[in-house]
Residue frames as qw, qx, qy, qz and C-alpha x, y, z in Angstrom:
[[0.402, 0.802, 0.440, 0.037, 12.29, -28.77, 21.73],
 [0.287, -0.887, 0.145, 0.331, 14.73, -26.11, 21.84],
 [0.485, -0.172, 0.737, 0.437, 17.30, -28.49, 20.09],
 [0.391, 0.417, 0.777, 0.264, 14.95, -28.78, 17.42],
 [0.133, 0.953, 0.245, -0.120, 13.62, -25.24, 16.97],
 [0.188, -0.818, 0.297, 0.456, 17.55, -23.95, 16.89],
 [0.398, -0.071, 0.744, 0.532, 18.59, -26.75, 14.22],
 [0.331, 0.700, 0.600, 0.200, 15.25, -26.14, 11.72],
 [0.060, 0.939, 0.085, -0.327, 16.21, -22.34, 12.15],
 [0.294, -0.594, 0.537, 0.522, 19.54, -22.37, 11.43],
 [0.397, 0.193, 0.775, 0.452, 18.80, -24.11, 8.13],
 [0.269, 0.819, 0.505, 0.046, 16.44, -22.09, 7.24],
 [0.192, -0.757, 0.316, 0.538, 18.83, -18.90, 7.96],
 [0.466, -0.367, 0.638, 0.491, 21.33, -20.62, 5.88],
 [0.456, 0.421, 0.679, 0.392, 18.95, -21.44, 2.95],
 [0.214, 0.926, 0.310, 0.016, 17.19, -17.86, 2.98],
 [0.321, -0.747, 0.272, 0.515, 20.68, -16.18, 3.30],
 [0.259, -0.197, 0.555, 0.766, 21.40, -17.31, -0.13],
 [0.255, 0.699, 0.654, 0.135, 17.51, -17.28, -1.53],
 [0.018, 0.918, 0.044, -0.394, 18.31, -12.82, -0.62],
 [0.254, -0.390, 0.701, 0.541, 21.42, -13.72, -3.64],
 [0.780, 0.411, -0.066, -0.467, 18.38, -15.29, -5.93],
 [0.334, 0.428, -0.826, -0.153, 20.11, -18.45, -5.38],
 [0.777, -0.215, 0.146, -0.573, 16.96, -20.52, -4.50],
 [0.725, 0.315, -0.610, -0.062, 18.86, -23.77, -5.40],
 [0.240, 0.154, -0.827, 0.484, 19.72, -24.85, -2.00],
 [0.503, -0.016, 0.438, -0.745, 16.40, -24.08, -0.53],
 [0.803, 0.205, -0.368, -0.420, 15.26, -26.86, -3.27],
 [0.431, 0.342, -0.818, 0.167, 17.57, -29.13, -2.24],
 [0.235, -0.179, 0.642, -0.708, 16.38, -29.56, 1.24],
 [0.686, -0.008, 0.320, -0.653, 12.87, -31.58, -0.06],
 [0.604, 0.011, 0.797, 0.016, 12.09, -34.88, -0.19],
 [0.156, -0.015, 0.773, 0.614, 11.84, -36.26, -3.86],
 [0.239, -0.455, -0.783, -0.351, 8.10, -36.65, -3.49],
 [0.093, -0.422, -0.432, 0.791, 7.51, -33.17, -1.19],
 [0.183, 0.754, 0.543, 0.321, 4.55, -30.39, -1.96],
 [0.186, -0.206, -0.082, 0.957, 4.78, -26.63, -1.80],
 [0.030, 0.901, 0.416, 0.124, 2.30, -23.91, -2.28],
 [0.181, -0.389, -0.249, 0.868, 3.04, -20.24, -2.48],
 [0.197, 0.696, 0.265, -0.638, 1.52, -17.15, -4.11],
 [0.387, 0.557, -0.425, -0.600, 2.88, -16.87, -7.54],
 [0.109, -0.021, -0.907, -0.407, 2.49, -20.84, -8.85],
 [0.617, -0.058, -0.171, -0.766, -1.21, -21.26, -9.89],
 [0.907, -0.267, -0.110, -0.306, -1.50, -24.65, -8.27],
 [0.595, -0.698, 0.397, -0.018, 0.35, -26.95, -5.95],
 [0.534, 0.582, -0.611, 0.054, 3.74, -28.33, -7.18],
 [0.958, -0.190, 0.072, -0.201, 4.21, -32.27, -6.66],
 [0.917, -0.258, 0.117, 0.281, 7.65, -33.30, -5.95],
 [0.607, -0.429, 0.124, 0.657, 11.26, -32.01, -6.16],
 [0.312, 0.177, 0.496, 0.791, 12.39, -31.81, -9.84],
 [0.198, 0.614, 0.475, 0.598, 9.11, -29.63, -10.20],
 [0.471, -0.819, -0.172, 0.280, 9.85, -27.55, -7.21],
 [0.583, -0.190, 0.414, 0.672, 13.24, -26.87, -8.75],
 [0.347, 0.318, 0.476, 0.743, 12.11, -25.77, -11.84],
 [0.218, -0.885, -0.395, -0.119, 9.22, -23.33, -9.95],
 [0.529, -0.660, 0.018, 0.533, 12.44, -21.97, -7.81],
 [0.481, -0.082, 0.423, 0.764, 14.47, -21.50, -11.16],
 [0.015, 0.719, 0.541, 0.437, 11.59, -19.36, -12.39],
 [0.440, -0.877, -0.192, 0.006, 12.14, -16.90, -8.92],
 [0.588, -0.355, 0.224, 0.692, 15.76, -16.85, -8.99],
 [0.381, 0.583, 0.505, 0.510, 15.32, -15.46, -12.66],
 [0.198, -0.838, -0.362, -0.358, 12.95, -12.70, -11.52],
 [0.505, -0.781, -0.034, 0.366, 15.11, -11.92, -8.33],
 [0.603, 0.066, 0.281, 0.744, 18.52, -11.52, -10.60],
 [0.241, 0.476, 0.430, 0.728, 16.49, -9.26, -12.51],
 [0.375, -0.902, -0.167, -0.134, 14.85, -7.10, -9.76],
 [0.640, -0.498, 0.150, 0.565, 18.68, -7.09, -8.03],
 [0.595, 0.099, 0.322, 0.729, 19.79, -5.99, -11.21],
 [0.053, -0.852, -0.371, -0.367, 17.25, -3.11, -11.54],
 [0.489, -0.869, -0.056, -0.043, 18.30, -1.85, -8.43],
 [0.299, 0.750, -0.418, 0.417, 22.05, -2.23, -8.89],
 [0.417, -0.610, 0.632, -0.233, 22.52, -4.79, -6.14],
 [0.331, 0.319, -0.885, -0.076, 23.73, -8.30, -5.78],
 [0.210, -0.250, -0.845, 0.423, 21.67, -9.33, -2.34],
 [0.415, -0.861, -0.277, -0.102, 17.94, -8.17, -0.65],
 [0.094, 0.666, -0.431, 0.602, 19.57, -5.75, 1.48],
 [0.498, -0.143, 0.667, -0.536, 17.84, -7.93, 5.19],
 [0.653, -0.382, -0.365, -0.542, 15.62, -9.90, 5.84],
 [0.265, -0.278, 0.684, -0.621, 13.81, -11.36, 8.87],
 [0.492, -0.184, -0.825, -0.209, 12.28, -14.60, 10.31],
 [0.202, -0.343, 0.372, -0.839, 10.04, -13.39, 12.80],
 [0.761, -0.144, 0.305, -0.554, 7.59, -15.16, 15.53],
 [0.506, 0.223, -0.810, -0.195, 9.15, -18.73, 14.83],
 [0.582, -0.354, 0.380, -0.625, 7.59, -21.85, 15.88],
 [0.140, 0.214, -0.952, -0.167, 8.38, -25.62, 16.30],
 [0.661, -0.200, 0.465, -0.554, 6.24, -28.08, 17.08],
 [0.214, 0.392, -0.894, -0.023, 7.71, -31.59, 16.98],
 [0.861, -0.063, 0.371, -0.342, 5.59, -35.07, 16.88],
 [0.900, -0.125, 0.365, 0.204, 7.82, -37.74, 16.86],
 [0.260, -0.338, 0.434, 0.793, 9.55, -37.01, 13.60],
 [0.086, 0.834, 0.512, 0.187, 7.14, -34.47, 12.88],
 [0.402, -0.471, -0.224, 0.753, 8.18, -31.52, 12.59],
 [0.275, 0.720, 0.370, 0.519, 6.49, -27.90, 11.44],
 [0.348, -0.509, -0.156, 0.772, 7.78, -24.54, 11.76],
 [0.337, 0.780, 0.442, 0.287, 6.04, -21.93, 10.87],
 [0.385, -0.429, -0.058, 0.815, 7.24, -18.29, 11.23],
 [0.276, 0.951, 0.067, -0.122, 6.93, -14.48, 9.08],
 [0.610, -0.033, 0.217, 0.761, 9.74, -13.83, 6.63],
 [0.105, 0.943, 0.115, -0.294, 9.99, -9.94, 5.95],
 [0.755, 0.199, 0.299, 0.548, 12.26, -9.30, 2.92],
 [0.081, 0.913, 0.061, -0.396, 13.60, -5.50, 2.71],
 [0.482, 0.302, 0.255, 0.782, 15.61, -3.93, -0.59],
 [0.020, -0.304, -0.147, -0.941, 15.88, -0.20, -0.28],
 [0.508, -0.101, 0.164, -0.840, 12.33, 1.80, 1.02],
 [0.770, -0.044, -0.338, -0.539, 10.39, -1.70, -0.08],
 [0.158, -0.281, 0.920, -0.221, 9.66, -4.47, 1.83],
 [0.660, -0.122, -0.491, -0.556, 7.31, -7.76, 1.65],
 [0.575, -0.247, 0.403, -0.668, 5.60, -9.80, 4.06],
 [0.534, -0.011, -0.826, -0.179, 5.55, -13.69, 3.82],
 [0.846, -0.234, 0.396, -0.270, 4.03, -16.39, 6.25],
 [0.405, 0.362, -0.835, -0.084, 5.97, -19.53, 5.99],
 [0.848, -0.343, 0.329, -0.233, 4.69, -22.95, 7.05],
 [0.348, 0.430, -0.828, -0.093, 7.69, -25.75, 6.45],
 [0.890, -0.334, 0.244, -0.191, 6.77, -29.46, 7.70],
 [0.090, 0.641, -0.760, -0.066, 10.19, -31.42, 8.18],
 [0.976, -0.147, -0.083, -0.136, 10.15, -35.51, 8.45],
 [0.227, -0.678, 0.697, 0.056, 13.20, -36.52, 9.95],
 [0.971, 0.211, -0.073, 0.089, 14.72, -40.24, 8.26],
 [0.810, 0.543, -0.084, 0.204, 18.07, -41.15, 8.30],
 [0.571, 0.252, 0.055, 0.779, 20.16, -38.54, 7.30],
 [0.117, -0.214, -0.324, 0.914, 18.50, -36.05, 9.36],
 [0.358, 0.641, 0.406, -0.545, 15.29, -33.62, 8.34],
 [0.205, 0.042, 0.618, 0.758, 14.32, -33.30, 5.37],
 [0.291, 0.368, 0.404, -0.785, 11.02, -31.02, 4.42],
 [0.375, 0.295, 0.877, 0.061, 8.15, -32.63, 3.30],
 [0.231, 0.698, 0.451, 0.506, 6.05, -29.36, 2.48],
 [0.093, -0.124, -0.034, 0.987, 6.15, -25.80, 2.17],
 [0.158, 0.760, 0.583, 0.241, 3.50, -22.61, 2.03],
 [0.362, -0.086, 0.023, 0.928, 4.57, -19.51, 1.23],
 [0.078, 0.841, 0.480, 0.236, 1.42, -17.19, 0.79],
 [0.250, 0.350, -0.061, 0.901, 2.42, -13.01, 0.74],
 [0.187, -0.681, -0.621, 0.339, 0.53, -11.33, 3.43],
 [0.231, 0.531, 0.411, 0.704, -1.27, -8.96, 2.07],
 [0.014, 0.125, -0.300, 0.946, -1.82, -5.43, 3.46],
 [0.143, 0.464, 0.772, -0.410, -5.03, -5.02, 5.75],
 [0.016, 0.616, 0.602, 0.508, -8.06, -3.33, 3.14],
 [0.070, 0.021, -0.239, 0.968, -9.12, 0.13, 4.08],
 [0.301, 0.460, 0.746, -0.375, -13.20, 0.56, 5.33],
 [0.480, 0.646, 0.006, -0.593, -13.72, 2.72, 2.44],
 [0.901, 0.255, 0.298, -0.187, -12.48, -0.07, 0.09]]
């Protein structure tokens, strides 16, 4: 399991290291033709690559332009915290917290990725990205 938990990380590193550049294009690459995704900002789930692609190219956009506000090129960090494999046959889902910091601000993901392995090696079948939202004070 180990084997498997260090290879699915590393990729992931590798893809989010350029997603903090708003260069989401490689994190597309990585899903099957006919993979699903969920996150927070697309009003309903997105059904294979090519429209995964064009949902990403919509976030790169928006990062460029938040980097550019701020006068940088890159998120200043981020982190993939509490990861977790768990691997049936060639099943595989890691799930894990991505914390993204620029300056004072930071956000809060959950990530769940399921991988199918074929071939040529993993490839990820679906994503959910949902923002974890801050806990609601008792007065409301």
């Amino acid at each position: 399991m180990a084997d498997i938990q260090t290879e699915l990380l590393s990729a992931e590193r590798e893809v989010l290291d350029r997603w903090v550049q708003a260069d989401t294009a490689a994190y597309g690459r990585r899903f099957d033709e006919d993979a699903t995704y969920f996150d927070t900002y697309a009003p309903a789930r997105i059904d294979g690559r090519d429209a995964l692609e064009r949902h990403l190219g919509g976030i790169s956009q928006g990062m460029r332009q938040l980097l550019a506000s701020r006068g940088k090129e890159a998120l200043d960090r981020h982190e993939i915290l509490r990861p977790r494999v768990q691997q049936f046959g060639d099943v595989a889902i890691l799930t894990y917290d991505w914390v993204a910091h620029i300056d004072a601000d930071s956000q809060r993901w959950r990530a769940t990725v399921v991988y199918r392995r074929d071939g040529s090696g993993w490839r990820v079948a679906h994503a959910h990205w949902s923002v974890v939202q801050p806990p609601q004070s008792a007065a409301g």
